[in-house]
C-alpha positions as CSV (number, residue, x, y, z in Angstrom):
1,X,-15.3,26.6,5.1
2,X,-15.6,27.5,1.3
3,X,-15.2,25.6,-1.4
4,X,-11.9,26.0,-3.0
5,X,-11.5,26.9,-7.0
6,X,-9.0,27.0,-9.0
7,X,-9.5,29.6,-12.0
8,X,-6.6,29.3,-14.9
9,X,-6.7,32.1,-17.7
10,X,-4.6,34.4,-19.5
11,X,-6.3,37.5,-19.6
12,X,-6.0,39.1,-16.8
13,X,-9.0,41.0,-17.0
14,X,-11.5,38.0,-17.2
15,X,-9.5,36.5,-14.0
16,X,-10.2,39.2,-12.1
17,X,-13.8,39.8,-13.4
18,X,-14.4,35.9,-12.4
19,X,-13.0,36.3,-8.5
20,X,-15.2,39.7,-8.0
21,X,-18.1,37.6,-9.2
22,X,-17.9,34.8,-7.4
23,X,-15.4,35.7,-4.3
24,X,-18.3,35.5,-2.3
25,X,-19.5,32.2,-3.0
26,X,-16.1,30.1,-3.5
27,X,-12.3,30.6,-2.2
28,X,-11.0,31.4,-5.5
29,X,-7.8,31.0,-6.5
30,X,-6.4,32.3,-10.3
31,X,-3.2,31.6,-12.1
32,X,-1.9,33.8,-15.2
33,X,-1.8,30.8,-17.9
34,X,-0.9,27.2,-16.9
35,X,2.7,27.0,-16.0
36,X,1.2,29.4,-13.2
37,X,-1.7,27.0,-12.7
38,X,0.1,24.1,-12.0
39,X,2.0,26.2,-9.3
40,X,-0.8,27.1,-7.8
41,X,-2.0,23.4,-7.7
42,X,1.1,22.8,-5.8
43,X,1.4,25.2,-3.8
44,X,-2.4,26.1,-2.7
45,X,-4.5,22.7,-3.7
46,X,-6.4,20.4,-3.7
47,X,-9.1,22.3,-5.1
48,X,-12.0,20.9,-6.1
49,X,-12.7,22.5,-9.5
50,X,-10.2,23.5,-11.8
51,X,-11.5,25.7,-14.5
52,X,-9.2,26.5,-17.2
53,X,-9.0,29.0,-20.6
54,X,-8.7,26.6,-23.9
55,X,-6.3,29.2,-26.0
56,X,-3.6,29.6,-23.8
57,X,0.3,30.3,-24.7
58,X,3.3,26.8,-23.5
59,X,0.2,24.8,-23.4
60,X,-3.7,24.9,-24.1
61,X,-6.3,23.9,-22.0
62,X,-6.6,20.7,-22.3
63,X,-3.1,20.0,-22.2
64,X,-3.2,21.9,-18.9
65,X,-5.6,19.6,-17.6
66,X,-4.1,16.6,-18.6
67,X,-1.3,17.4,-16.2
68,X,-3.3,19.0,-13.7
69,X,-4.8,15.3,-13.4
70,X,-1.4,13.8,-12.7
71,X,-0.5,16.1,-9.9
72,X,-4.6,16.6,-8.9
73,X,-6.6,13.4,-9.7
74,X,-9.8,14.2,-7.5
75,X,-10.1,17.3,-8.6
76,X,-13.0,18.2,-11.2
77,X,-11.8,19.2,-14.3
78,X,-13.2,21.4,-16.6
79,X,-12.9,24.4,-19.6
80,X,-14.1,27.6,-19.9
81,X,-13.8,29.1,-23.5
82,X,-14.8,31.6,-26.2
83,X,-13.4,28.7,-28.9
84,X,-16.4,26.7,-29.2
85,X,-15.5,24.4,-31.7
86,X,-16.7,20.9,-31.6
87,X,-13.7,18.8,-32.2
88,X,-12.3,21.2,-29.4
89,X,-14.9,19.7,-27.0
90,X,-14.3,16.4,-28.3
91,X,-10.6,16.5,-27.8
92,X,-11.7,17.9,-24.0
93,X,-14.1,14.8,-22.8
94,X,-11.5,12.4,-24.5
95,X,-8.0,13.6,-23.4
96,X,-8.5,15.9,-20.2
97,X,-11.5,13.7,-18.6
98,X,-13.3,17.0,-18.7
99,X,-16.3,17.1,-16.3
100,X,-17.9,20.3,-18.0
101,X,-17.3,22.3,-21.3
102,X,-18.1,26.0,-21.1
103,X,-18.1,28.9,-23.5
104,X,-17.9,32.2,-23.3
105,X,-19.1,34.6,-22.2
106,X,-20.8,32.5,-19.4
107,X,-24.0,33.5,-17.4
108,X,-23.1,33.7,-13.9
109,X,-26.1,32.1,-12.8
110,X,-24.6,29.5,-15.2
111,X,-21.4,29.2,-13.9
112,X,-22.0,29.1,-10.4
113,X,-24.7,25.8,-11.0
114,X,-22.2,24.0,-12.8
115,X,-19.4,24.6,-10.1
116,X,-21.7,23.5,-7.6
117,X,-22.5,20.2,-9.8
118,X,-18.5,20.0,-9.9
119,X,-18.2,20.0,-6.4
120,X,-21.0,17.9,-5.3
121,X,-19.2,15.7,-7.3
122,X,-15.8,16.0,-6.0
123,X,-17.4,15.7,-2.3
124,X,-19.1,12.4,-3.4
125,X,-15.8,11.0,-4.7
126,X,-13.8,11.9,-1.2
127,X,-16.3,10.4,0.3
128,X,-16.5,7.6,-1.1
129,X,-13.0,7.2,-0.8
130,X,-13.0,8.1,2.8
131,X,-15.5,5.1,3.3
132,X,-13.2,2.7,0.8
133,X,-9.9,3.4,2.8
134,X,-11.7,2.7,6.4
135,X,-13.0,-0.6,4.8
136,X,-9.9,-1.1,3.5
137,X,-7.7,-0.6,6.8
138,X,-10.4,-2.2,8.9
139,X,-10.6,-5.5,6.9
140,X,-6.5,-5.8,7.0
141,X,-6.7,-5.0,10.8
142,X,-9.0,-7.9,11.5
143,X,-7.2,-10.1,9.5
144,X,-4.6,-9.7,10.7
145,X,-5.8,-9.9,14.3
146,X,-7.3,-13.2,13.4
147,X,-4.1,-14.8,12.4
148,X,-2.7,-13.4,15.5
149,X,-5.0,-15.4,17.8
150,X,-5.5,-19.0,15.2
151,X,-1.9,-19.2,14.5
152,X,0.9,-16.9,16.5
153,X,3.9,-18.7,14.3
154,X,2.2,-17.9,11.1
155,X,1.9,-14.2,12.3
156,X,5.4,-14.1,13.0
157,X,6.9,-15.0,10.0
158,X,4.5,-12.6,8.2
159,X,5.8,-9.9,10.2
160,X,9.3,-10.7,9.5
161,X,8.7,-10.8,6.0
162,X,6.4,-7.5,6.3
163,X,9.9,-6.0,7.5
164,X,12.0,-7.2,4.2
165,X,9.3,-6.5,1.8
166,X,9.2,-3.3,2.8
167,X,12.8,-2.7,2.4
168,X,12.8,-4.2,-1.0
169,X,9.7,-2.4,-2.3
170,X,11.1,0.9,-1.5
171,X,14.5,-0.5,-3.0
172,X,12.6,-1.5,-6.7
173,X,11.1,2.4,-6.3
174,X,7.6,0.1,-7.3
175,X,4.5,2.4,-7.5
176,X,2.5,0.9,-5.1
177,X,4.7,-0.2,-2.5
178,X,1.9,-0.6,0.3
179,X,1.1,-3.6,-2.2
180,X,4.6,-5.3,-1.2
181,X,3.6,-4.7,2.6
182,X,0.4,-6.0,3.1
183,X,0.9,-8.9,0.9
184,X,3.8,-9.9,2.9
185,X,1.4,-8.8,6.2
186,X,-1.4,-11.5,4.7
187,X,1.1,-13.6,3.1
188,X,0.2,-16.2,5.4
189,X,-3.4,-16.1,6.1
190,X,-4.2,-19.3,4.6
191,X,-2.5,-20.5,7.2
192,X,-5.5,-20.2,9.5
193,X,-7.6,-23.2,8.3
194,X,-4.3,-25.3,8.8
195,X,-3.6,-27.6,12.2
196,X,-1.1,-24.7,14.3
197,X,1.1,-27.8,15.3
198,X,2.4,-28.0,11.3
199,X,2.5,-24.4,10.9
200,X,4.5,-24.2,14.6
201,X,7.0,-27.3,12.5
202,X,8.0,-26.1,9.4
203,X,8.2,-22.1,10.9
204,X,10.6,-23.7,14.0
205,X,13.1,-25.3,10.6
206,X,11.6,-28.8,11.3
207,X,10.7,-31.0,8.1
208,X,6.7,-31.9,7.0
209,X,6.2,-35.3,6.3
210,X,4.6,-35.9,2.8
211,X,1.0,-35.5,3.9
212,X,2.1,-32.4,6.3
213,X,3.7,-31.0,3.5
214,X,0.3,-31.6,0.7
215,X,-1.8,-29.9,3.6
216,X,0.7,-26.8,3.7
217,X,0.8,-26.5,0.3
218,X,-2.8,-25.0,0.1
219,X,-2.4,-22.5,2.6
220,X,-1.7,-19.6,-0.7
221,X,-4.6,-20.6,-3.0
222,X,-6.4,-20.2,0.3
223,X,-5.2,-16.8,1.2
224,X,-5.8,-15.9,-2.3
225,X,-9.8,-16.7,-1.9
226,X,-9.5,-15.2,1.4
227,X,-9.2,-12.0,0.5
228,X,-9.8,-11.4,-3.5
229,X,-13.5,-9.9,-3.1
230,X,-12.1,-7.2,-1.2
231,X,-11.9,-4.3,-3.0
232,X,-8.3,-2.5,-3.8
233,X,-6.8,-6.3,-2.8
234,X,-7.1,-8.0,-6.4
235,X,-3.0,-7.5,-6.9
236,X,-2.4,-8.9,-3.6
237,X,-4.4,-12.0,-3.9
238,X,-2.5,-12.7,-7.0
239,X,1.1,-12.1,-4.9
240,X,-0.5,-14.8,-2.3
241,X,-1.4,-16.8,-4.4
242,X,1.7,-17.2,-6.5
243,X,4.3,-16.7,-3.5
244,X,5.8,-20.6,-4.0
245,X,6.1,-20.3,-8.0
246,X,9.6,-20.7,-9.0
247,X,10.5,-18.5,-12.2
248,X,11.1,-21.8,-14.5
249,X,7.4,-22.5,-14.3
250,X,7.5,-25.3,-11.0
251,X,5.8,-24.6,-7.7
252,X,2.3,-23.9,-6.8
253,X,0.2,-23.4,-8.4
254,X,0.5,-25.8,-11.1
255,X,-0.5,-23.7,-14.1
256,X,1.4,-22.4,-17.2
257,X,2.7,-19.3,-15.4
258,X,6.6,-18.6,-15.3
259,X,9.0,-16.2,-15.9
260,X,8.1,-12.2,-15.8
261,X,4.1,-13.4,-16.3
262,X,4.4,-14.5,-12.3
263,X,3.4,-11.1,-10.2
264,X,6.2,-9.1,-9.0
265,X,5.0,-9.2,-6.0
266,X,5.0,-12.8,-5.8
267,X,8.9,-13.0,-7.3
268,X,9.6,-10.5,-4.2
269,X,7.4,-12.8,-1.6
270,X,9.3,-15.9,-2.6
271,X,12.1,-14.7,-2.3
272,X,11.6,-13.2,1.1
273,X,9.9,-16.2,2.3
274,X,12.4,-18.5,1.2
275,X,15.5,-16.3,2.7
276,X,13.1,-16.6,6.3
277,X,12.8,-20.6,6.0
278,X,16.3,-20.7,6.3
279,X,16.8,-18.4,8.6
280,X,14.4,-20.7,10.9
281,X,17.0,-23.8,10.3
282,X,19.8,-22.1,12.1
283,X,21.9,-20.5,9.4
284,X,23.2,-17.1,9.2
285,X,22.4,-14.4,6.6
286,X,25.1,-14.4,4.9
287,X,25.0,-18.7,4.8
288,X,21.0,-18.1,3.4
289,X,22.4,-15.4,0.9
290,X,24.6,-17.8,-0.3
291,X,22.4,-20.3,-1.0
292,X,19.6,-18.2,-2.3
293,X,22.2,-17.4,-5.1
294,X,22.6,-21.3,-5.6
295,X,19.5,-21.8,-6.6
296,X,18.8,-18.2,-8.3
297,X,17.5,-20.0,-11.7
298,X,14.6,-20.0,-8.9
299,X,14.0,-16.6,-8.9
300,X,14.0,-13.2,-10.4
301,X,17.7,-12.2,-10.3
302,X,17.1,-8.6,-10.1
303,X,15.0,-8.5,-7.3
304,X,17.1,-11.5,-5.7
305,X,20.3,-8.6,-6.2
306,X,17.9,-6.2,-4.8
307,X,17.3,-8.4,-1.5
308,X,20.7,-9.2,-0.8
309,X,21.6,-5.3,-0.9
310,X,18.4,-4.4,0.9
311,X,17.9,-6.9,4.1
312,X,19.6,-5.3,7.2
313,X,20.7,-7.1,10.8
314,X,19.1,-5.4,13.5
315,X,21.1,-5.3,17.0
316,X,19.2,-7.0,20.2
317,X,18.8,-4.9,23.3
318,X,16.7,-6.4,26.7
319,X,13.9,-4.4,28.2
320,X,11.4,-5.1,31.0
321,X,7.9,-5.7,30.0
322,X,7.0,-2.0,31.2
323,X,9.3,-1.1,28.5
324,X,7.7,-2.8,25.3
325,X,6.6,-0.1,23.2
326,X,4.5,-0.1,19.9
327,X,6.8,-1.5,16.5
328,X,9.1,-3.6,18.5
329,X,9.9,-6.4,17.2
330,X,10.1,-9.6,19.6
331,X,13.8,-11.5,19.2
332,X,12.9,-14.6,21.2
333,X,9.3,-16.4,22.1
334,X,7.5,-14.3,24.4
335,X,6.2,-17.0,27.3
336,X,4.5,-16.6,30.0
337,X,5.2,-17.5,33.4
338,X,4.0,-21.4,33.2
339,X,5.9,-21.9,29.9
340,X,2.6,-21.5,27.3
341,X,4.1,-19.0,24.0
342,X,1.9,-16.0,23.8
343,X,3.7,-14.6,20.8
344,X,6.7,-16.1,18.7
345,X,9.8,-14.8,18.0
346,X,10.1,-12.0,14.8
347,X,6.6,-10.8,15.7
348,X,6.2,-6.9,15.4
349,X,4.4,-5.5,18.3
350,X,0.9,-3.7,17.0
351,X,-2.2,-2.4,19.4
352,X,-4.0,-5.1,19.7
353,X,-1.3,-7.5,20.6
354,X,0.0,-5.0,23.3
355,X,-3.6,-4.9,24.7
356,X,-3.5,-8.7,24.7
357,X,-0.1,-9.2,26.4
358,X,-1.3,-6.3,29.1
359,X,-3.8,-8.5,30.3
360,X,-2.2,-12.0,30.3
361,X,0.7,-10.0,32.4
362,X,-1.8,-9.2,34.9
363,X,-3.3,-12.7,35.1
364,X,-0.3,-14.8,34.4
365,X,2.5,-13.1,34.4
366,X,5.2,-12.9,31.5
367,X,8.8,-13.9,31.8
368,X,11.3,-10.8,32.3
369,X,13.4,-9.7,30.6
370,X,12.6,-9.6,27.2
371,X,14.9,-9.7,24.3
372,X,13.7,-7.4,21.1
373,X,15.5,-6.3,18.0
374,X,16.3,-2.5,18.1
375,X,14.8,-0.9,15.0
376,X,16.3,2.7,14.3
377,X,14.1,5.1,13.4
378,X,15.5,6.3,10.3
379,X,15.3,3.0,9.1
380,X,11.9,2.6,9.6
381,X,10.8,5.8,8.0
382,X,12.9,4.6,4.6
């Protein structure tokens, strides 16, 4: 498959002297001036070069390529030019991010080495960030997996939370809403270095006695060191870390932090954490709302508005264990058939858990039926 390349000019003429030159080598694509360009970018892309004219009608070169980077960030950027002047080139490197400046008229031999350096480039990059986003997913998977297994109550109140975040990150229209979701998902993996039998306590709505409670109180710096060296996960390791600190300044961790300088991730976690605490005591959601709102000098009152208007009550339906499927979300503690909890209540059913309960089924059985909260499918795809 050919390398794809993006030619943006307007003359006419040199576009079409440029795709007879170089059809053979590249797919080329050309645009007649950069409103067409960033069409093309839309409609054809990615590409990995974009070449692009300097003097150009609406908008020059550069200017071209500065928005070709918001819609196009991978691809390589550069200008082609019979305007050679040096604070044009300046302005190029500094504003556009410009990988290459050209001038006309261009060797072909020329032309052709530096697309190839532009795309040797743009493979190295995708690769790269092929390799990041499979260390990325991999390292969240086993994390997650591990929390799973060391502490099932821990895991399920993360996956409840997971749920709300969600809903709320999409509700804030943040920019990086995957950030919301796996620092809810991780939220509580501190919790693994902590004696299960507290965790079970305080996640059941049971109170911790004073050294219970000192011992619990560790679990986000914890997280936080967990999981800060890996890479992409700095903002979440800040949310974990500053999921129990109240907006007036109190909480953990005891620093000078309060207000709008706590994360916004970790004004949304407390929030959600808090409304699943009482939740666990018995109360009903409009009861937790109610006294979320009580003590809202707490939290962030936008985001605490947001919540309200954002958490939904799923309806229960029973299915056999042959009918659990992948994303169903547990209503009750799943037991098997001697009493022991495999996995508590509010847990979202993922691979490897459904691998895990397939063979305890076979071995020990699992009490039937099971009660699960019916997720619509619309609302998961919100």
């Amino acid at each position: 498959m050919k390398d794809k390349i993006l030619f943006v000019d307007d003359n006419p003429s040199i576009l079409s002297g440029l795709k007879r030159k170089l059809m053979g080598e590249y797919e080329i694509t050309t645009a007649l001036g950069p409103e067409q360009g960033l069409k093309a970018i839309e409609k054809f892309g990615p590409f990995a070069v974009i070449v692009s004219d300097y003097q150009m009608p609406v908008m020059n070169g550069i200017q071209f390529l500065e928005k070709a980077r918001e819609s196009a960030p991978d691809s390589v950027r550069m200008i082609l030019t019979g305007q050679a002047a040096l604070d044009v080139a300046i302005n190029a490197v500094n504003k556009g991010e410009i990988f290459k400046f050209l001038t006309k008229p261009c060797l072909t031999e020329v032309l052709v080495d530096t697309l190839n350096s532009g795309i040797k480039y743009y493979k190295l990059v995708q690769a790269e960030r092929d390799l990041l986003e499979k260390t990325f997913k991999s390292s969240i998977e086993v994390l997650t997996d591990i929390l799973t297994l060391v502490s099932p109550a821990a895991f399920g109140r993360a996956s409840r939370v997971e749920r709300t975040m969600s809903k709320l990150a999409h509700k804030l229209d943040i920019e990086a809403p995957w950030e919301f979701e796996v620092g809810a998902m991780l939220s509580q993996i501190g919790c693994v270095t902590i004696p299960s039998d507290i965790v079970d306590k305080l996640y059941c709505g049971d109170s911790l006695d004073e050294s219970e409670e000192k011992m619990y109180r560790t679990h986000p710096q914890l997280g936080h060191d967990l999981i800060a060296g890996i890479p992409r996960l700095e903002n979440v390791a800040d949310m974990i870390l500053y999921q129990n600190k109240n907006m007036d300044g109190s909480g953990f961790p005891n620093d000078d932090v309060s207000g709008n300088y706590i994360p916004l991730g970790a004004r949304a976690l407390h929030i959600a954490l808090d409304f699943d605490t009482l939740l666990a005591s018995g109360i009903s959601t409009e009861q937790a709302f109610k006294q979320l709102k009580q003590k809202s000098r707490l939290y962030d009152i936008e985001i605490l508005e947001a919540f309200t208007s954002s958490v939904r009550i799923y309806q229960e339906e029973t299915v056999m264990f042959d009918e659990l499927e992948l994303g169903m979300i547990l209503s009750t503690d799943l037991l098997t058939n001697t009493g022991s909890t495999i996995i508590v209540q509010g847990t979202k059913l993922t691979p490897s858990s459904m691998a895990r309960l397939k063979n305890i089924h076979v071995t020990k059985g699992i009490v039937e039926p099971i009660r699960v909260l019916a997720v619509p499918d619309a609302d998961e795809d919100e």
